[in-house]
Structure formats: C-alpha cells, structure tokens
C-alpha positions in Angstrom: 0.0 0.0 0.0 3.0 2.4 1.2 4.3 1.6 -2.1 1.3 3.3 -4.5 2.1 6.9 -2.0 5.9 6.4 -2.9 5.0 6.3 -6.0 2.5 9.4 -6.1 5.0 11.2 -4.1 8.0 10.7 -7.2 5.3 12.1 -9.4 4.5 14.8 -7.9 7.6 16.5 -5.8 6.1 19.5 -5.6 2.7 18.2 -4.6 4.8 16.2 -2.0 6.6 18.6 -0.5 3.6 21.4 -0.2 1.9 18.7 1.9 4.7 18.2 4.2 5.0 21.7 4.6 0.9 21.7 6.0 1.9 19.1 7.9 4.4 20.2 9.5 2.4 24.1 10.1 -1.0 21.6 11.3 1.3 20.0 14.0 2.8 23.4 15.4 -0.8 25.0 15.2 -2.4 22.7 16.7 -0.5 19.4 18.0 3.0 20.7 19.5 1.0 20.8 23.2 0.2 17.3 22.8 3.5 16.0 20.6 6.0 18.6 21.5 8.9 17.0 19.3 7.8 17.3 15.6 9.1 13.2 15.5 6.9 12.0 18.0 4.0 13.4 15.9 2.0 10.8 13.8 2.0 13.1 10.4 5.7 13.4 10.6 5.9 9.4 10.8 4.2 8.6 8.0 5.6 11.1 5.6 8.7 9.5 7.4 7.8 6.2 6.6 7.2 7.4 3.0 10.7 8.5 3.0 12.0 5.3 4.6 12.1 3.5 1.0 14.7 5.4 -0.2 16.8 5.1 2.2 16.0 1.1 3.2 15.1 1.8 6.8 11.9 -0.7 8.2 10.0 0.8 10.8 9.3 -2.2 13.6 7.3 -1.3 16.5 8.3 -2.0 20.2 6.0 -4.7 21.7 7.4 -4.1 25.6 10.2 -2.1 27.1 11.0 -2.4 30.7 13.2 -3.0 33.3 13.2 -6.4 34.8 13.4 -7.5 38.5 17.2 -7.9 38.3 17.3 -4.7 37.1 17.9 -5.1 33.5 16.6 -3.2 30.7 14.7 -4.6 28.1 13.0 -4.1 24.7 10.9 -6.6 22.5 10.4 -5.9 19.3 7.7 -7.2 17.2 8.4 -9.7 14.7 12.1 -9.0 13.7 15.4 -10.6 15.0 18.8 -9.2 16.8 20.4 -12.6 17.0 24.0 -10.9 16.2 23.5 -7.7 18.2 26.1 -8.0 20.2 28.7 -7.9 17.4 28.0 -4.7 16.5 26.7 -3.5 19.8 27.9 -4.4 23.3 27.3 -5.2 25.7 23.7 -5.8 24.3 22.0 -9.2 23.8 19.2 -10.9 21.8 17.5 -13.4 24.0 16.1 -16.4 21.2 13.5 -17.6 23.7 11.7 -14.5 24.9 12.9 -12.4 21.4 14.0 -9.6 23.4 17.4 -6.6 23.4 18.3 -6.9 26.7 21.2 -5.3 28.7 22.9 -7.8 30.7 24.0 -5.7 33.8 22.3 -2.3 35.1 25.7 -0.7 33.2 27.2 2.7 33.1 23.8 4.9 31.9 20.3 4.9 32.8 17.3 3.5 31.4 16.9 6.5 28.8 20.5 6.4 28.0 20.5 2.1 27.4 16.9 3.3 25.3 18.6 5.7 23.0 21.7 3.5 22.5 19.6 0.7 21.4 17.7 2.8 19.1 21.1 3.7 17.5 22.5 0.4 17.3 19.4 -1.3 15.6 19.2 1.6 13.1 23.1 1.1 12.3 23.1 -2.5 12.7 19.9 -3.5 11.3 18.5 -0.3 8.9 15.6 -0.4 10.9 13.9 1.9 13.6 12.4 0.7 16.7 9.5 3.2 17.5 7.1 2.8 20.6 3.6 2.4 20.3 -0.3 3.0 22.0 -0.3 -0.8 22.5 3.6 -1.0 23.7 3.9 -2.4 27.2 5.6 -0.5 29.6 7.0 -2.5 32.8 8.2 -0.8 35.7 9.3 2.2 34.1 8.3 5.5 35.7 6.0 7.5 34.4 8.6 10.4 33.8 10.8 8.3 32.2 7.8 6.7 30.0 7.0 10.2 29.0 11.3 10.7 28.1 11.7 7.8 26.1 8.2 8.8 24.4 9.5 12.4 23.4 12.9 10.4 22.0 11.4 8.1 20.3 
C-alpha cells in the first residue's frame, strides 16, 4: 500500500513537499502541546515512513520495554530478530526464547540512556527503527521516564 504513496509522491515532488509543509504548520498550530517533538508526531511518521524506501530503513514497532526484576533493561520488538546484536553493539543481547534486546548488567547509563543507544545500534546495525507504540507495554518504568523515552522516540 505504502508503495502506491511512494510512487505518487516521485510524481509529484512538488505536490509532495507542499503537503509536508501543511503538515508540518497543522502539528505546530495545533498538535505541538500534545507532541511537543515534531518526530513523535504521527503526520511526521508517516511522511517519514514514506521516505524510509529510499533510504531502506523498516520501521518495527516495540512490543514491551522495561526493566526487569534484576534490574535489567529490556525491549521486545515485534516480529524481527537481533540474534548478532552484540557484534555490533555491546554489551547488548538478543534473547532467542523471549525475542528480546536486553542489557545484561544495570551498566554505566540509565534506562533512557541504554533506550537511545539501542535505538542507534538497531538503526546502524539492522536499517531499521524501533518506534514505541499506543499498544507498547511499559513494565516498571516510571512515568517520567515513559513520557522521556516517548518524546525520543
């Protein structure tokens, strides 16, 4: 489906890019309150999204993301797999049974930081970018840092 708006969007560049543009000017009239980072808004994804073919990136949402009760961060993604992860970024792991980046140790950062870092490494790694969802499962992360990892993301 993404494919046929690719298409129209080659077509028409200048079509394209005048919608953007409204885009863009509808989320600071009347969105930035509720998204205030232009990339957390949902217009910007899509055109985003529509973008993303050029440039081979695959856009895979987060299933859950928390921190366990040993204190390690986690993120499951849905339907993709980081089974070599840690050659390209340590010290983080794919776990085959439970299909989850996790970080083995607490570590040096924080939550947000360990969040951002895997966001990096899968889009590096992998060409692909890890974006939270309504239906993403949050365990035992604070509210405050929900709402930070929300605004990255």
């Amino acid at each position: 489906m993404i494919e046929r708006y690719h298409q129209f969007a080659e077509e028409n560049p200048s079509y394209y890019q005048k919608t953007e543009s409204r885009m863009i000017n509808y989320w600071s009239i009347y969105y930035k309150r509720r998204y205030p980072r232009l990339r957390s808004y949902p217009g910007y994804r899509i055109f985003q999204r529509l973008k993303s073919k050029d440039t081979g990136i695959r856009f895979v949402e987060i299933v859950e993301i928390g921190i366990n009760n040993q204190g390690h961060f986690f993120i499951r993604p849905n339907d993709i797999s980081f089974e070599t992860i840690n050659t390209i970024a340590r010290p983080l792991y794919w776990h085959t049974e439970s299909k989850m980046l996790y970080v083995p140790e607490p570590g040096p950062w924080p939550p947000l930081g360990w969040f951002r870092y895997i966001i990096k490494m899968c889009k590096r790694g992998y060409h692909c970018h890890l974006e939270l969802s309504e239906t993403t499962v949050w365990v035992n992360i604070p509210d405050e840092l929900k709402q930070q990892m929300l605004l990255d993301n």
